[in-house]
MILUM-176487 format. One record per residue (C-alpha): residue number from 1; x, y, z negated. Coordinates in steps of 0.25 Angstrom, whole numbers. Each point is the difference from the previous one (the first is absolute). Example, Ala and Ser with C-alpha at 12.3 -4.5 7.8 and 13.67 -1.06 7.14 Angstrom:
<atoms>
<atom num="1" xx="49" yy="-18" zz="-31"/>
<atom num="2" xx="6" yy="14" zz="2"/>
</atoms>
This chain:
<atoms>
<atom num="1" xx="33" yy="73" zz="109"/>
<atom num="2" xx="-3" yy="1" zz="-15"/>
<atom num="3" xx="2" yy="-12" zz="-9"/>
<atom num="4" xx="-11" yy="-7" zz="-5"/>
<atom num="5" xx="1" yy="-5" zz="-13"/>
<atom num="6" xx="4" yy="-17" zz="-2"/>
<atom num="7" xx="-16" yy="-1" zz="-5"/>
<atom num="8" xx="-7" yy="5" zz="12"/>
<atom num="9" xx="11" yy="-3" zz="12"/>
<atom num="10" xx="-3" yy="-17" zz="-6"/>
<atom num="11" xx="-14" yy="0" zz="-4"/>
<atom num="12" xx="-6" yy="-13" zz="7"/>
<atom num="13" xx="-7" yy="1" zz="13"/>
<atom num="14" xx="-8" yy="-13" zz="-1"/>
<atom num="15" xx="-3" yy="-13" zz="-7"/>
<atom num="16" xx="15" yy="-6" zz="2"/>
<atom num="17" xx="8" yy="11" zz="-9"/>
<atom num="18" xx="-8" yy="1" zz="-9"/>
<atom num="19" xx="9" yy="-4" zz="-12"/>
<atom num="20" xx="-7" yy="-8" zz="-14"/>
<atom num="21" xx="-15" yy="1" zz="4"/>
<atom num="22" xx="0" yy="-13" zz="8"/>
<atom num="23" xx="-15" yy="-4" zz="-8"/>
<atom num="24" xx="-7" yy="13" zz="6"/>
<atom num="25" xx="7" yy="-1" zz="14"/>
<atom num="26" xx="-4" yy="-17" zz="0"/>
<atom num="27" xx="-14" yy="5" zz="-2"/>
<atom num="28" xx="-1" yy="12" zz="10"/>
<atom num="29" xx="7" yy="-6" zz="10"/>
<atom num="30" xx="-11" yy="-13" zz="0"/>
<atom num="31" xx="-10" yy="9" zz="0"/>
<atom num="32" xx="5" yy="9" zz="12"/>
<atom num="33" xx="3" yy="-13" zz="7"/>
<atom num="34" xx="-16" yy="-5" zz="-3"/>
<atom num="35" xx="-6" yy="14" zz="2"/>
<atom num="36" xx="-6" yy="-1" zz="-14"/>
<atom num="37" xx="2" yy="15" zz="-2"/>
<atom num="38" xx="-8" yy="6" zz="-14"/>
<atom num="39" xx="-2" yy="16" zz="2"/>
<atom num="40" xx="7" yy="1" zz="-14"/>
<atom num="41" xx="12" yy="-3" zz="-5"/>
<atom num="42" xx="7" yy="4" zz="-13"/>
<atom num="43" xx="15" yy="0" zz="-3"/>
<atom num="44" xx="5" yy="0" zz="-14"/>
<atom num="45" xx="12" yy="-2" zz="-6"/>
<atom num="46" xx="11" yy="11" zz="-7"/>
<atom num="47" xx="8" yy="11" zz="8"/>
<atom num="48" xx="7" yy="-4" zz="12"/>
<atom num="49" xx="-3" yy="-14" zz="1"/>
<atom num="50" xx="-7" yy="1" zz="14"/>
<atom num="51" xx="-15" yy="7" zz="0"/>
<atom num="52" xx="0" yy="10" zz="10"/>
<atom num="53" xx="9" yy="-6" zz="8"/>
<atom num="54" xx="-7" yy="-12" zz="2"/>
<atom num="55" xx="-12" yy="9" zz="3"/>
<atom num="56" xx="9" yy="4" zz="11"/>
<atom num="57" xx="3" yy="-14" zz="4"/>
<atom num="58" xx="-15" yy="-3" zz="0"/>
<atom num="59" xx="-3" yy="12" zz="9"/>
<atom num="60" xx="9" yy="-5" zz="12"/>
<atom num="61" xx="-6" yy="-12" zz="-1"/>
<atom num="62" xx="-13" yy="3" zz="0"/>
<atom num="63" xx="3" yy="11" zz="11"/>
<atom num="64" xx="11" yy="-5" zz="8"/>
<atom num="65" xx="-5" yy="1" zz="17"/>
<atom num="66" xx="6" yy="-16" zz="-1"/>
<atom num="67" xx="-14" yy="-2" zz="-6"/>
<atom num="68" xx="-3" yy="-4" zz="-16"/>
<atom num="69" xx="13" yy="-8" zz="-4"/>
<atom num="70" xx="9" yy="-3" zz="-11"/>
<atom num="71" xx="12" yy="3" zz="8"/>
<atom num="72" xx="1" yy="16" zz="6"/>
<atom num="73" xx="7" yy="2" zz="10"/>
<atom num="74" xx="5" yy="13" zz="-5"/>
<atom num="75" xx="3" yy="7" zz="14"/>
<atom num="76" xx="-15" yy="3" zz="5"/>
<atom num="77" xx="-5" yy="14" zz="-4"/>
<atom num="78" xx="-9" yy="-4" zz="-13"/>
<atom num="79" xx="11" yy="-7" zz="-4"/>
<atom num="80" xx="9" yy="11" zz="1"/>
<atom num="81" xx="-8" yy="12" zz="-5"/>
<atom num="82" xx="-3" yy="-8" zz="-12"/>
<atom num="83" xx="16" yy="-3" zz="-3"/>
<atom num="84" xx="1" yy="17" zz="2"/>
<atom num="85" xx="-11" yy="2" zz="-9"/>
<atom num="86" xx="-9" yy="8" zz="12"/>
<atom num="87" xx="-10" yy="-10" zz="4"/>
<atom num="88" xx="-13" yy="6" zz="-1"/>
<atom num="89" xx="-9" yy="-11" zz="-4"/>
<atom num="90" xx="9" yy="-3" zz="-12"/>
<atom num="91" xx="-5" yy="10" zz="-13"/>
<atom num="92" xx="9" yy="-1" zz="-11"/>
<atom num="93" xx="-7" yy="7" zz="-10"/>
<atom num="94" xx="7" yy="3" zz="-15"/>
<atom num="95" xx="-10" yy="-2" zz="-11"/>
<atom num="96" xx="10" yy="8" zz="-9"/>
<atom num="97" xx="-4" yy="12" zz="5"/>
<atom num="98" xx="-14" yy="-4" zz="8"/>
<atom num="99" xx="-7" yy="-2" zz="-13"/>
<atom num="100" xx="-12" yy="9" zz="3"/>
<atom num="101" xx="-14" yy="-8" zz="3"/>
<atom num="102" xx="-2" yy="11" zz="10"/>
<atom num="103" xx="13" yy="-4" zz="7"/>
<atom num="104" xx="-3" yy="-14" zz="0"/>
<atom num="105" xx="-14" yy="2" zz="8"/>
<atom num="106" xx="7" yy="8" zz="9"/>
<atom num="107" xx="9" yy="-12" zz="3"/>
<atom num="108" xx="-10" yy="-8" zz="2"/>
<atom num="109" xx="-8" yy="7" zz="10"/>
<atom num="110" xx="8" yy="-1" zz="12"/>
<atom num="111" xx="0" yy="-17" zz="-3"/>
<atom num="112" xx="-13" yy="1" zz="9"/>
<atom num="113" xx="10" yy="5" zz="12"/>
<atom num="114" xx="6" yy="-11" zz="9"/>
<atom num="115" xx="15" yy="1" zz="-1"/>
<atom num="116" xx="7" yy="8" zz="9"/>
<atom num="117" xx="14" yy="-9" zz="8"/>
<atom num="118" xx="-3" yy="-13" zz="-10"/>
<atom num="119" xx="-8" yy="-11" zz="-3"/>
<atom num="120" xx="-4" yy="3" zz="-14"/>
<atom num="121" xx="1" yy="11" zz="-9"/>
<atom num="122" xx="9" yy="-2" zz="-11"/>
<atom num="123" xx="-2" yy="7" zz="-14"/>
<atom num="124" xx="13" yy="-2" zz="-9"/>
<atom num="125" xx="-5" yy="6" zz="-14"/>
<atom num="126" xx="14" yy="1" zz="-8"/>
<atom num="127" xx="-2" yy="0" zz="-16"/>
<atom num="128" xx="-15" yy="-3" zz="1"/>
<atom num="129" xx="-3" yy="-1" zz="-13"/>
<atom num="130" xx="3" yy="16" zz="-3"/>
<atom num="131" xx="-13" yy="1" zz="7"/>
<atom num="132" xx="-10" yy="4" zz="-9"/>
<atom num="133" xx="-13" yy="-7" zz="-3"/>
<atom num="134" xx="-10" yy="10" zz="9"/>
<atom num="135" xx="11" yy="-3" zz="12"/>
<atom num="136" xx="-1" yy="-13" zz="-2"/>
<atom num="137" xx="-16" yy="-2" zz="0"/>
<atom num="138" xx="2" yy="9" zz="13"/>
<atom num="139" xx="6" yy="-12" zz="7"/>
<atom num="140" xx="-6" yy="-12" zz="-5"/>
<atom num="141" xx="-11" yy="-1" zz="9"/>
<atom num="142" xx="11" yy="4" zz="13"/>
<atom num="143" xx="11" yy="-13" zz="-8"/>
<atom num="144" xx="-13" yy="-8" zz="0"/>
<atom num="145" xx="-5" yy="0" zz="15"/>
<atom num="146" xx="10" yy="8" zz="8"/>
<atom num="147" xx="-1" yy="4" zz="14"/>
<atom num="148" xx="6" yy="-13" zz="9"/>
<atom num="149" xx="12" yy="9" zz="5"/>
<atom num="150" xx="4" yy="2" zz="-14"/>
<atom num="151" xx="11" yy="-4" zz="-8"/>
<atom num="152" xx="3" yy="4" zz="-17"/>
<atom num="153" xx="15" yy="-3" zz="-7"/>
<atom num="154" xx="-1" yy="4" zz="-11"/>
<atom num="155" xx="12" yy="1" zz="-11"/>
<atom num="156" xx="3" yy="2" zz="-14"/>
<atom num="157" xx="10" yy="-2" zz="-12"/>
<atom num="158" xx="-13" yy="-3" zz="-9"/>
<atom num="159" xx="-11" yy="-8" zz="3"/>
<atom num="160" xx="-7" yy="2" zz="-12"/>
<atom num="161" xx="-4" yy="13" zz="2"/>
<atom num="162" xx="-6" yy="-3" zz="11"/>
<atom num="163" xx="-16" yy="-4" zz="-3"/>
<atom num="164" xx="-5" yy="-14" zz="4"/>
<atom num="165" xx="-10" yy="3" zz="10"/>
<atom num="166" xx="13" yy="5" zz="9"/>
<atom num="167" xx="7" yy="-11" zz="-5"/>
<atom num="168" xx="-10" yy="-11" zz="5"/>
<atom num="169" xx="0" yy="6" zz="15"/>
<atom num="170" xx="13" yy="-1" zz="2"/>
<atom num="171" xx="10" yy="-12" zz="2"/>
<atom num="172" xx="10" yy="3" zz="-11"/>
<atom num="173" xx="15" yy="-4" zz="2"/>
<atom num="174" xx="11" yy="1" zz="-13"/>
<atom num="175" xx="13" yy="3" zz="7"/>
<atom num="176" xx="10" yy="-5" zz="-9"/>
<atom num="177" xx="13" yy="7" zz="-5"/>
<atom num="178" xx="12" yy="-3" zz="7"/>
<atom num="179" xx="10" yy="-11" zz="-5"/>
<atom num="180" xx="16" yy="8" zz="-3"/>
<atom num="181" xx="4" yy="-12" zz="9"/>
<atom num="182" xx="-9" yy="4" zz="13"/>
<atom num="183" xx="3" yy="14" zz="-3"/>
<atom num="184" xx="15" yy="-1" zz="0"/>
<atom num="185" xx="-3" yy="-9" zz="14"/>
<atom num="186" xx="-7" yy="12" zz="5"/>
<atom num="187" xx="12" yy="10" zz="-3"/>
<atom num="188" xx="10" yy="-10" zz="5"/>
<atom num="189" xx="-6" yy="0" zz="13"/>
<atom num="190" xx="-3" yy="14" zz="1"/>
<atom num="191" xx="14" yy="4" zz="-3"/>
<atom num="192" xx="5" yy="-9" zz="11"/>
<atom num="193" xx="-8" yy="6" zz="9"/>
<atom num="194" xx="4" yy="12" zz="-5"/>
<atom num="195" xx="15" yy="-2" zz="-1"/>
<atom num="196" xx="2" yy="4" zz="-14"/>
<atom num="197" xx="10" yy="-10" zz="-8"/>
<atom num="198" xx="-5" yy="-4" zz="-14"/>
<atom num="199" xx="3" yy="-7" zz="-13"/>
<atom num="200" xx="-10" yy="-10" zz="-4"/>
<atom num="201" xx="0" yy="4" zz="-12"/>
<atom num="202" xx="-5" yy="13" zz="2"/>
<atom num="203" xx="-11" yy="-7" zz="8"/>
<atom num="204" xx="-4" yy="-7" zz="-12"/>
<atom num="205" xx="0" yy="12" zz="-8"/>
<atom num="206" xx="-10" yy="9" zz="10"/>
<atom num="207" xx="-8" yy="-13" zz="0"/>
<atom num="208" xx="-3" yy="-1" zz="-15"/>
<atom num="209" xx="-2" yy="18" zz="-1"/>
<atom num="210" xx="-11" yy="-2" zz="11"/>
<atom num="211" xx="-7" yy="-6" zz="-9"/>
<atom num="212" xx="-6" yy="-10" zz="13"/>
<atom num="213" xx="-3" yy="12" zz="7"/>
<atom num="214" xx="5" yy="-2" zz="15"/>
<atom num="215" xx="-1" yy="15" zz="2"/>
<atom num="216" xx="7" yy="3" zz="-13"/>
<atom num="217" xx="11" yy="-9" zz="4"/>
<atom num="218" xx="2" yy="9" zz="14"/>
<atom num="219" xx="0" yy="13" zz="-6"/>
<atom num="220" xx="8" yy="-3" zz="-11"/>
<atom num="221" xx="9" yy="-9" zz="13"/>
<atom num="222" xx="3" yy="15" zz="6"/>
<atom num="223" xx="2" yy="8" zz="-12"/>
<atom num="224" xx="13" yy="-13" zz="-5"/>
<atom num="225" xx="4" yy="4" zz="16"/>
<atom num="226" xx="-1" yy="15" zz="-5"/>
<atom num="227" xx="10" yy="-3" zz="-12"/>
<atom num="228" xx="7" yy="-10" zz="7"/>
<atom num="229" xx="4" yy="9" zz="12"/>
<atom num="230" xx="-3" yy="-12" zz="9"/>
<atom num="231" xx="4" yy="-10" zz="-9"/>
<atom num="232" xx="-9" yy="-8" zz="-11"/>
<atom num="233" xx="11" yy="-6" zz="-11"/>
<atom num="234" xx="-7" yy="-5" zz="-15"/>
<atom num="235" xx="7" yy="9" zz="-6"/>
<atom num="236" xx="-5" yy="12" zz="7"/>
<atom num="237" xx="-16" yy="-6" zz="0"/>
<atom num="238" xx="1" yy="-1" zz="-15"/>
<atom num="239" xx="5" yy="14" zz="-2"/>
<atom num="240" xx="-11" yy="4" zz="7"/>
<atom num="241" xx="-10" yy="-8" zz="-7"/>
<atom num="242" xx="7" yy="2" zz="-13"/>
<atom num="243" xx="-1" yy="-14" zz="-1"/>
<atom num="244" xx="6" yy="-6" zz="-12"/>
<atom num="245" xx="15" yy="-8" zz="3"/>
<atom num="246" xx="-4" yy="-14" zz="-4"/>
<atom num="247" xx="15" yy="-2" zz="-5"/>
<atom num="248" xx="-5" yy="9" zz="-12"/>
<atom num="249" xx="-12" yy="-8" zz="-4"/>
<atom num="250" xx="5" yy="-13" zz="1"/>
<atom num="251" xx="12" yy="4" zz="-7"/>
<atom num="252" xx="-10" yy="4" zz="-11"/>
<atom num="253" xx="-5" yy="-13" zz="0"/>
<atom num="254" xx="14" yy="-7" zz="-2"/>
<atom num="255" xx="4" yy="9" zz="-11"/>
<atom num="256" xx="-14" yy="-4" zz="-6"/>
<atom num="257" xx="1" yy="-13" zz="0"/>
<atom num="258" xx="12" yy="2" zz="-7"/>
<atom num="259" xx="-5" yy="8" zz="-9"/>
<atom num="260" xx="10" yy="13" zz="4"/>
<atom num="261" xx="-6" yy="10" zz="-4"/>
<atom num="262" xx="12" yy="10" zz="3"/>
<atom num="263" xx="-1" yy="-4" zz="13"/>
<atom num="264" xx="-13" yy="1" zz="1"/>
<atom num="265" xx="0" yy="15" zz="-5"/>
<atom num="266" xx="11" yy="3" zz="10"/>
<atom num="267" xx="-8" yy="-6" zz="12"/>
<atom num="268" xx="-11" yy="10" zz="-4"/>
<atom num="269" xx="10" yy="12" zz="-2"/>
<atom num="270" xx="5" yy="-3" zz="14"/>
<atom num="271" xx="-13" yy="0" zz="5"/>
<atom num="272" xx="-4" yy="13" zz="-6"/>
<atom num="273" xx="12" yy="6" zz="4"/>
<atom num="274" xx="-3" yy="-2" zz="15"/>
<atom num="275" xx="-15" yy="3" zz="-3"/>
<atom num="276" xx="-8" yy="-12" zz="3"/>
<atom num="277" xx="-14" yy="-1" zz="-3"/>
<atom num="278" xx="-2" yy="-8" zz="-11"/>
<atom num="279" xx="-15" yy="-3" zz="3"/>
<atom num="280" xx="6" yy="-6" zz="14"/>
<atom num="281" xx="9" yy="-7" zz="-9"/>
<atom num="282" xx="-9" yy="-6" zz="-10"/>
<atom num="283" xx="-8" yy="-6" zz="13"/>
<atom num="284" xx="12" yy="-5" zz="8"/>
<atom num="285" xx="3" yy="-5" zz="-13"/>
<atom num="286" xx="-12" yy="-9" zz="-3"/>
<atom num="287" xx="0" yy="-5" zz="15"/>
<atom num="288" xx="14" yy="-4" zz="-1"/>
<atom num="289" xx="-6" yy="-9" zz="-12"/>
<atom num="290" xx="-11" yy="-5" zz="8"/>
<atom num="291" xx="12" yy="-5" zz="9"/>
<atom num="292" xx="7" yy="-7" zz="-11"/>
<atom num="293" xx="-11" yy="-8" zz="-5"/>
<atom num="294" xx="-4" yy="-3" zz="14"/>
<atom num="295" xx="14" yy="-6" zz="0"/>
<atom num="296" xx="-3" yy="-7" zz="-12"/>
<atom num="297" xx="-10" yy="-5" zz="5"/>
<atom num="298" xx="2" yy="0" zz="15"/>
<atom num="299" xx="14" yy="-1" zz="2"/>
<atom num="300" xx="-2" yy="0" zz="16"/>
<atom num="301" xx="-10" yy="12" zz="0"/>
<atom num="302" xx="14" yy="7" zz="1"/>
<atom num="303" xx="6" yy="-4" zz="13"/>
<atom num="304" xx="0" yy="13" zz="5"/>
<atom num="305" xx="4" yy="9" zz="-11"/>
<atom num="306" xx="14" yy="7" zz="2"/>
<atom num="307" xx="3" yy="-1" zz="-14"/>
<atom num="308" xx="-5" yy="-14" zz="-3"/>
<atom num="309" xx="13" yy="-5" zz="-6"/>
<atom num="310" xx="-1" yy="10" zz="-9"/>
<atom num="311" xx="-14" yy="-1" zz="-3"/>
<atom num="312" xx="2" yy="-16" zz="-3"/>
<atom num="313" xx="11" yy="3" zz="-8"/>
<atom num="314" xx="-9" yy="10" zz="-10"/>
<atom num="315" xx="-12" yy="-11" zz="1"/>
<atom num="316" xx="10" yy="-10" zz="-6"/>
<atom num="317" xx="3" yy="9" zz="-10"/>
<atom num="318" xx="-14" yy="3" zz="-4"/>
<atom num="319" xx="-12" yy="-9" zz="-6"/>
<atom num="320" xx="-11" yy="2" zz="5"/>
<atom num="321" xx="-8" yy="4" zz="-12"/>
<atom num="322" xx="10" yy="14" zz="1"/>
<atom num="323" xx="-2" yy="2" zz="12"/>
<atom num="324" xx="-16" yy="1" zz="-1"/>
<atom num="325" xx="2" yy="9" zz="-13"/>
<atom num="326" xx="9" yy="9" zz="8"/>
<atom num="327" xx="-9" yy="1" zz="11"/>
<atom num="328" xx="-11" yy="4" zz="-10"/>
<atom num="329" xx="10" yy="10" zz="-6"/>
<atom num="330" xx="3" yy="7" zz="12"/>
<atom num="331" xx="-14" yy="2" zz="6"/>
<atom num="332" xx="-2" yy="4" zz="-15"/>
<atom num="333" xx="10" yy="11" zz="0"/>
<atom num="334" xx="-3" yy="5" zz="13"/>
<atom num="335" xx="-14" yy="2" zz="-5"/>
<atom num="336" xx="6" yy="6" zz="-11"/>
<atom num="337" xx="10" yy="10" zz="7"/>
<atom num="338" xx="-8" yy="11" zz="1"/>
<atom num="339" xx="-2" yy="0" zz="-14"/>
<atom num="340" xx="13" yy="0" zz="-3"/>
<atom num="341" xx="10" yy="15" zz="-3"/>
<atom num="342" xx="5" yy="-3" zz="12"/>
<atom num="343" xx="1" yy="-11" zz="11"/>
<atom num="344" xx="16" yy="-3" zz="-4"/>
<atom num="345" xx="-5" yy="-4" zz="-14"/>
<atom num="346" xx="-11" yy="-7" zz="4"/>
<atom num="347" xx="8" yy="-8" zz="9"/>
<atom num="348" xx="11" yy="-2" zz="-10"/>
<atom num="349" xx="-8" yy="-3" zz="-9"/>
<atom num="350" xx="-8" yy="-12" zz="8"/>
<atom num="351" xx="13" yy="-6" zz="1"/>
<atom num="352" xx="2" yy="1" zz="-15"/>
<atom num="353" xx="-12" yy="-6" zz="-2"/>
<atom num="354" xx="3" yy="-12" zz="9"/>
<atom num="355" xx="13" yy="-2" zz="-10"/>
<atom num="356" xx="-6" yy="1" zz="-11"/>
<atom num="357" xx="-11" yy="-12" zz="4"/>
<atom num="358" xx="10" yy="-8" zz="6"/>
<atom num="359" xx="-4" yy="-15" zz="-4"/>
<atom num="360" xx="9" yy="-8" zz="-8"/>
<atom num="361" xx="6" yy="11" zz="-8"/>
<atom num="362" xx="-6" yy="11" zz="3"/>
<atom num="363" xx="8" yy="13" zz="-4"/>
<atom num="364" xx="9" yy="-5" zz="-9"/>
<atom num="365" xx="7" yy="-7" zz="14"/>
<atom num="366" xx="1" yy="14" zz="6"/>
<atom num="367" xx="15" yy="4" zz="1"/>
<atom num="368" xx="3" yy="13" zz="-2"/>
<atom num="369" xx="12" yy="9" zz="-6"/>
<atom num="370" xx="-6" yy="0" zz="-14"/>
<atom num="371" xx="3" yy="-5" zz="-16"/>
<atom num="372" xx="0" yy="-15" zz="-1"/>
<atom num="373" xx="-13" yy="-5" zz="-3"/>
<atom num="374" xx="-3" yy="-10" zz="-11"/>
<atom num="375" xx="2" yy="-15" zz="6"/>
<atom num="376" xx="-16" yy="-4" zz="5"/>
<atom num="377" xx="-7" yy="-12" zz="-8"/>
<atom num="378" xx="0" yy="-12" zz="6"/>
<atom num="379" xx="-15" yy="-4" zz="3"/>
<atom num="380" xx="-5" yy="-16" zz="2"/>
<atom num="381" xx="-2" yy="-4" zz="12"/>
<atom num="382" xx="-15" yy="4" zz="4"/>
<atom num="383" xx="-10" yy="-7" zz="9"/>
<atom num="384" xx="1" yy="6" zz="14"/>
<atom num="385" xx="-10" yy="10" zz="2"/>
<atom num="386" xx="-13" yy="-3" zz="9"/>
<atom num="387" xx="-5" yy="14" zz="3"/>
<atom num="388" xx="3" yy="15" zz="-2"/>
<atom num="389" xx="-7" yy="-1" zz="-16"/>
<atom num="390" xx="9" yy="-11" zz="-5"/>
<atom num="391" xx="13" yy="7" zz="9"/>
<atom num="392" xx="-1" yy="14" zz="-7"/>
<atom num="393" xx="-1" yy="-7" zz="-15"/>
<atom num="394" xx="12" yy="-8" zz="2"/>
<atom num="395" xx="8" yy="13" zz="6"/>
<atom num="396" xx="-3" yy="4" zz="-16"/>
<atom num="397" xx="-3" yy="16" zz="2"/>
<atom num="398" xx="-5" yy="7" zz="-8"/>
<atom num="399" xx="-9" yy="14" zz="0"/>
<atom num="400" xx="0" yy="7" zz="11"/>
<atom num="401" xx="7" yy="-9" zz="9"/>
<atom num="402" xx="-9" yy="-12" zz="-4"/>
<atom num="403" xx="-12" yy="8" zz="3"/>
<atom num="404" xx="5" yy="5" zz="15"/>
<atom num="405" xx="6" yy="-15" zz="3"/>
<atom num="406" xx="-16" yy="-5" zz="-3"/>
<atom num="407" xx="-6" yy="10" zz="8"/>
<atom num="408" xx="10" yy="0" zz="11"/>
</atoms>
């Protein structure tokens, strides 16, 4: 027997695993129950959230030989054919590549026919809105009063191309993006099932590249199995990825809020000498400030993070008014990274730039291996600042560094 890929061998078969859509499942499932049954559905929501296959899902329930129910038994024949992709009352049509009105009108003529082994027909229009705007006049008045034996899904990743006349025919359901947390739950279970030993770590890591992408998170499952020969270690996931070793960014930091700015330059040489992306790092970057004011603020928030000691300590060592200005720094410097020679200096210097603005001394506090600077002046004591404005005065830039600090 061939393998099957991790994606389709554990796509859902009904309502119950169904993972992250409870909302959509709550409201079909009542409907089925009550036989309410609209003619028109419309699924939306990003890639491999769940569309087609709880068009599927709708199918069996709509044609299971148990009668209409929310529950498919999944062994008669209907239920069967549908799971195998062969049942012939199920039309999966591609909108991608069915743009054409004269296509559409041809779809629609054999709606008048009853269906052949089911209940209803079922019409599954995958990436509706690629449609164009002659097809979709074509099957306004069919979406509108459909033969009693017929069924639309239709799904799409943009709703907003999609004209309001369709819209308004159709009960819409947003399926929502999956949660890292249910995702890592999903490939827990999966690898049990599958015997496949893994570090949860590396669990965590395929959760946060797919991106809430249930799908994503499979494929990318069997290509760490691939690499792993069998085995999936953190390590080996974040090769793969090319994700960034959080060691080197929050050792950044450290050095930053010491003003090291030897280290600093040497944490981004080592990274440049294992080729990182820096525009990967730039965003891992200003997440891993996000997570220090949320321990600022939050301290609890952090339960779960491996490196939560770690993390606390860099929030001690941090006000909260630096870390906001470094957050604004790195999403400003990976604006800016494209604009740079070349991504190492752009990165290099984003880190420079957060030296150089550090409150409470700014440059002048940045050690590094240079001629001995003249001793600073002592200021008096100022009022504490109240908003940005009053914080950048009293950080006493001056030229172009006042004028990026106001506008950051």
């Amino acid at each position: 027997m061939s393998y099957q890929v991790l994606a389709r061998k554990w796509r859902p078969k009904d309502f119950s695993t169904l993972v992250g859509q409870e909302h959509v499942v709550r409201a079909l499932k009542h409907a089925l129950e009550a036989k309410r049954l609209h003619h028109a559905y419309l699924f939306t929501g990003t890639r491999g959230v769940g569309k087609t296959t709880l068009a599927r899902i709708l199918a069996k329930c709509l044609n299971c030989e148990t009668g209409v129910t929310a529950q498919p038994c999944g062994k008669c024949s209907a239920c069967v054919e549908i799971d195998a992709g062969r049942f012939v009352d199920l039309l999966e049509v591609d909108a991608a590549t069915n743009t054409k009105v004269d296509e559409m009108r041809q779809l629609l003529e054999t709606a008048q026919y009853s269906p052949t082994k089911g209940r209803y027909k079922v019409y599954v229009i995958d990436e509706v809105h690629q449609l164009s705007g002659h097809s979709f006049n074509a099957m306004l008045k069919t979406l509108e009063e459909p033969p009693e034996h017929m069924k639309f899904v239709l799904a799409t990743t943009d709703p907003q191309k999609i004209p309001v006349t369709v819209l308004s025919r159709c009960l819409q359901f947003n399926l929502k993006q999956m949660p890292p947390a249910a995702i890592v739950k999903h490939l827990e279970h999966i690898l049990r099932e599958e015997k496949i030993p893994a570090e949860p770590e590396a669990l965590a890591l395929l959760a946060r590249a797919a991106a809430g992408s249930m799908r994503d998170a499979l494929s990318l499952l069997d290509q760490a199995i691939a690499h792993g020969a069998g085995k999936i270690a953190a390590r080996g996931v974040a090769d793969m990825l090319g994700a960034i070793d959080r060691t080197y960014l929050l050792d950044v930091l450290a050095a930053i809020a010491k003003g090291d700015a030897a280290a600093v330059l040497k944490i981004a040489d080592d990274m440049q000498a294992r080729s990182l992306s820096f525009d990967a790092a730039l965003g891992d970057l200003a997440s891993l400030l996000l997570r220090l004011a949320l321990a600022q603020t939050l301290p609890d928030d952090l339960a779960d993070e491996p490196d939560r000691a770690r993390l606390n300590e860099l929030a001690a060592s941090m006000d909260a008014e630096s870390v906001q200005l470094y957050y604004q720094i790195a999403l400003q410097g990976r604006e800016d990274l494209p604009l740079a020679p070349d991504e190492h200096g752009g990165f290099m210097m984003t880190l420079l730039r957060m030296l150089a603005f550090r409150p409470e001394g700014g440059a002048q506090t940045i050690s590094a291996p240079a001629a001995k600077r003249p001793a600073a002046k002592t200021d008096t004591p100022r009022a504490a600042a109240t908003g940005w404005p009053e914080l950048v005065q009293q950080l006493s830039l001056a030229g172009a560094a006042r004028e990026l600090a106001r506008n950051a």
